[in-house]
C-alpha positions in Angstrom: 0.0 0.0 0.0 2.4 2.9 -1.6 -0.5 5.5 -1.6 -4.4 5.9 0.0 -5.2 5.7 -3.5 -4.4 1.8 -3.4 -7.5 1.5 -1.5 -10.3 -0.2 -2.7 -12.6 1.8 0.1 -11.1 5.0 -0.7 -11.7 4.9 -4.9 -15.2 3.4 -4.1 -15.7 6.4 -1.9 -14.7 8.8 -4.2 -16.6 7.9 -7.2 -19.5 7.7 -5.1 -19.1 11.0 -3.6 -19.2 12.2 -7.0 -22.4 10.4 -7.7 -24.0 12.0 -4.8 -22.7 15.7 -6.4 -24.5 15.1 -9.2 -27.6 13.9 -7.8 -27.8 16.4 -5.4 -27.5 19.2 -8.3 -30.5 17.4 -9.5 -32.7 18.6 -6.3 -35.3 21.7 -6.5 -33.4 24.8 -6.0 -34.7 25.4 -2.5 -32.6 21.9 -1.9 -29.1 22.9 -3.0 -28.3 24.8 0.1 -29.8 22.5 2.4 -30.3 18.7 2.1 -28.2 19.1 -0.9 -24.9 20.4 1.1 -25.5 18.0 4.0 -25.7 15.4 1.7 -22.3 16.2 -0.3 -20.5 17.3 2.6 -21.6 13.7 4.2 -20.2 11.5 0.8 -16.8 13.5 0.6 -16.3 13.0 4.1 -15.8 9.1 3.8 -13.2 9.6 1.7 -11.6 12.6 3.2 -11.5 10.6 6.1 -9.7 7.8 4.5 -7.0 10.0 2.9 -6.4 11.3 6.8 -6.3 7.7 8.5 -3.7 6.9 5.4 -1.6 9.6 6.6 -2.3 8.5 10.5 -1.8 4.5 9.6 1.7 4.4 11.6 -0.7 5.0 14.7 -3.3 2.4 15.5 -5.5 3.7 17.3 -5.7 7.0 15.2 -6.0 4.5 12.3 -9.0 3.1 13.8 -10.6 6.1 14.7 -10.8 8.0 11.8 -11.7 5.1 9.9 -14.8 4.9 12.2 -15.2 8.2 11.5 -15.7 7.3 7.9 -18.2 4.2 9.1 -20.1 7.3 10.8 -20.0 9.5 7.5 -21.3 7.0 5.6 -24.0 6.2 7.9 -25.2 9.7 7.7 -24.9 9.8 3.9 -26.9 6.8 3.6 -29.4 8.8 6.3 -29.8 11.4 4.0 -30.3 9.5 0.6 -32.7 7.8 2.1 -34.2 11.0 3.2 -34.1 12.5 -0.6 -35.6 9.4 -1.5 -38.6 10.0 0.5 -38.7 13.4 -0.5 -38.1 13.0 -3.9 -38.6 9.9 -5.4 -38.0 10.4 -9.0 -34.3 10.9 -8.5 -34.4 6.9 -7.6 -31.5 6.5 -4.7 -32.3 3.2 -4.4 -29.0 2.4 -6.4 -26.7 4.6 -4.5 -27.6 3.7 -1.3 -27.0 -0.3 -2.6 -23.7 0.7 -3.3 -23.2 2.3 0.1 -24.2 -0.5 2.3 -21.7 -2.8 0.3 -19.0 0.0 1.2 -20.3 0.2 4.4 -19.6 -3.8 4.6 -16.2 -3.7 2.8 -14.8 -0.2 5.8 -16.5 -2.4 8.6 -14.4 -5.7 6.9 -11.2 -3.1 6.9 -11.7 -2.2 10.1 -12.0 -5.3 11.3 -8.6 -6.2 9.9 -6.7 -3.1 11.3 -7.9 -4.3 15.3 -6.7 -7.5 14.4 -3.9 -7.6 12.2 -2.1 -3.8 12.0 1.5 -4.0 14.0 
């Protein structure tokens, strides 16, 4: 692992975050300041977190804590997808937030593996 960009968790994060910017463009104007931001500031935060517990990996318990950070981003992104898709139906989530609980699996997975395993 040369780079954060070698993880699977962190490019899955990323292109989902942009997913979530373009969907949340799609929302009613009176959207793009509010459920709009929370939701894009939510989806950049998993990965934002992942690039910081890269740089934090020498230190396990840091490493753990900001990837549970990102386990608690993700949470609220899924939250608030499920939210727009109450809201707004026609912008169908359904896919996004699929995609997010098998992230959600494969962080829990890697965290899993840092308690255990990272020296």
């Amino acid at each position: 692992m040369k780079s954060y960009k070698d993880l699977d968790i962190y490019n899955l994060a990323f292109e989902y975050a942009l997913e979530v910017h373009e969907l949340s463009l799609k929302l009613p104007k009176f959207e793009l300041y509010e459920q709009g931001s929370q939701i894009r500031r939510s989806s950049k935060s998993i990965k934002d977190n992942i690039v910081e517990v890269y740089g934090r990996r020498r230190y396990k318990q840091d490493f753990i804590k900001f990837l549970v950070y990102a386990h608690a981003s993700l949470f609220e992104c899924i939250a608030q997808l499920e939210m727009i898709d109450q809201l707004y139906p026609e912008l169908n989530t359904k896919v996004l937030i699929e995609k997010y609980d098998i992230l959600g699996a494969r962080l829990f997975k890697f965290i899993l593996f840092v308690e255990k395993e990272w020296k």
